[in-house]
PAKOLLUM-213968 format. One record per residue (C-alpha): x, y, z. Coordinates in steps of 0.25 Angstrom, whole numbers, plus 5000, padded with zeros to 4 digits. Layout:
<nodes>
NODE_X_Y_Z
...
</nodes>
This chain:
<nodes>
NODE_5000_5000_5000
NODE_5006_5015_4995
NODE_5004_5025_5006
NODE_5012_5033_5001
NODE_5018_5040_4989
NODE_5028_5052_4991
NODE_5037_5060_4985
NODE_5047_5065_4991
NODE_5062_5068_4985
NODE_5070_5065_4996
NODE_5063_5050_4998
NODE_5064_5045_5009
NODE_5071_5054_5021
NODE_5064_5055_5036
NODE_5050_5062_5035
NODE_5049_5051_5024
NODE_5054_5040_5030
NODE_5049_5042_5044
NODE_5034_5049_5044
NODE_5030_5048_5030
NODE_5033_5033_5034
NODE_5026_5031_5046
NODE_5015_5040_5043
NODE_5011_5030_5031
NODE_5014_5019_5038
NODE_5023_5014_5026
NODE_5031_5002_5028
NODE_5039_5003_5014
NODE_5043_5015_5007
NODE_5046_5014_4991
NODE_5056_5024_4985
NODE_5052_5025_4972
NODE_5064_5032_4965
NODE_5073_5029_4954
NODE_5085_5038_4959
NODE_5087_5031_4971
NODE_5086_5018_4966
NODE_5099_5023_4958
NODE_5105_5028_4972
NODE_5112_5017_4981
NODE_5114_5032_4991
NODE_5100_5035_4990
NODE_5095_5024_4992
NODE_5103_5021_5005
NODE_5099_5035_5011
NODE_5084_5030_5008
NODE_5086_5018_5017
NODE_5092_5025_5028
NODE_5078_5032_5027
NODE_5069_5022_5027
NODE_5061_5019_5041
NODE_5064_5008_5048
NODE_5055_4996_5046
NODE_5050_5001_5033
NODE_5053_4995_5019
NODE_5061_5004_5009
NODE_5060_5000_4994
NODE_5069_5009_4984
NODE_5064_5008_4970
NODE_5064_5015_4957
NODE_5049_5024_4954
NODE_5048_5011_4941
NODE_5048_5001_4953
NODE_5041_5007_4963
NODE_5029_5007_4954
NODE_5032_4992_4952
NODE_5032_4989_4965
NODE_5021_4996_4967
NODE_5011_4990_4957
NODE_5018_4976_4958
NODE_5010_4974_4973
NODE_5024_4972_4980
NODE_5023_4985_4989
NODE_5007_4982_4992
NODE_5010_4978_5006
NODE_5018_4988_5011
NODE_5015_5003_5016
NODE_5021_5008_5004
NODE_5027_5022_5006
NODE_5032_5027_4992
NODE_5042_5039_4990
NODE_5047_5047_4977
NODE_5056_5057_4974
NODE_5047_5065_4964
NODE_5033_5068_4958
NODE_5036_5060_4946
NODE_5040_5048_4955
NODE_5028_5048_4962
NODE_5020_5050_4948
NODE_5026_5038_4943
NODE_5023_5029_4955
NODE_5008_5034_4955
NODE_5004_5033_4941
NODE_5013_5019_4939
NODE_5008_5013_4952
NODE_4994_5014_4961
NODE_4998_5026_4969
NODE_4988_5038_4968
NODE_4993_5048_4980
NODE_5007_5053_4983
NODE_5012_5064_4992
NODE_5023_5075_4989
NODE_5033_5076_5000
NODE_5044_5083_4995
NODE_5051_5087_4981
NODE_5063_5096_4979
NODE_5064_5109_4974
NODE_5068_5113_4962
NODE_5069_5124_4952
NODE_5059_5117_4943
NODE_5048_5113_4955
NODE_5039_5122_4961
NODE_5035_5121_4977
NODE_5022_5116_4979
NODE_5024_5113_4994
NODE_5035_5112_5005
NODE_5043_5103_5001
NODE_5036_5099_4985
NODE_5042_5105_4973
NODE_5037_5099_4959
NODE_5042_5102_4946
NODE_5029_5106_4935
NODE_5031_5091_4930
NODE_5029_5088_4944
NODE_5016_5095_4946
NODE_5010_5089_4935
NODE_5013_5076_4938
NODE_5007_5078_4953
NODE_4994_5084_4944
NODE_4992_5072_4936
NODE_4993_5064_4949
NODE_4982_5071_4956
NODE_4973_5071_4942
NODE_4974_5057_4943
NODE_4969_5058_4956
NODE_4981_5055_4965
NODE_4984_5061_4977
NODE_4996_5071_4978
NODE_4998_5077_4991
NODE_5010_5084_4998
NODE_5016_5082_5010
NODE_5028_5081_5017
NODE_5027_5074_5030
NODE_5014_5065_5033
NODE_5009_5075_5044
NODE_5008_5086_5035
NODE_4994_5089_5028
NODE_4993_5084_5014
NODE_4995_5094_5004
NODE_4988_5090_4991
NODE_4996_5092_4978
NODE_4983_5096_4970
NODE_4983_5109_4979
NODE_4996_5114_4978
NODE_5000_5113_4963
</nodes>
């Protein structure tokens, strides 16, 4: 069962690791990203991350969506994190995921702030408007205990 999809560009790091975690009652988290897949550092800062006594898979975005739709992740508390929108585009529309929230993107020259901590490129936005006319939920939130922020009021 997916609780949860979110994007978040520093992956998982303590307020993901710890509350988001707990909050969702998770006992997996997928990193879905095809850069750390390619990164032996990365990919051992991100185990030093992980919360103890819950699973960590590291995968590329093409096989988390197999995994996903194969039924192998069905019987845990599956906690899904992304880097970027289009990640998280991907994995929705390839695999049955319909909500996703936006935790956190960087800053760039080419994103405009549409939150705290969320910056998305005009290719972005689109992206997150296709997602809610297709009925999906997109909120934004940095921490579970915040108040959701829907992304269809704020761009």
């Amino acid at each position: 069962m997916i609780k949860n999809l979110r994007v978040d560009h520093r992956l998982l790091h303590g307020q993901v690791a710890f509350s988001w975690t707990s909050a969702l009652g998770a006992d997996c988290i997928l990193i879905a990203n095809d850069l750390v897949m390619k990164d032996e550092i990365k990919k051992m800062a991100i185990k030093m991350a992980k919360p103890q006594g819950v699973k960590l898979v590291i995968k590329s975005v093409e096989d988390g969506i197999k995994a996903i739709n194969s039924g192998v992740t069905d019987k845990y508390k599956l906690f899904i994190i992304v880097e970027s929108v289009k990640d998280a585009y991907e994995l929705m529309t390839k695999a049955d995921i319909h909500s996703v929230t936006l935790g956190g993107t960087k800053a760039t020259s080419e994103t405009k702030n549409i939150s705290k901590a969320v910056n998305l490129t005009d290719g972005e936005i689109s992206l997150v408007k296709e997602l809610i006319e297709r009925g999906d939920e997109v909120e934004i939130r940095m921490v579970p205990t915040e108040k959701k922020i829907m992304a269809k009021d704020v761009i």
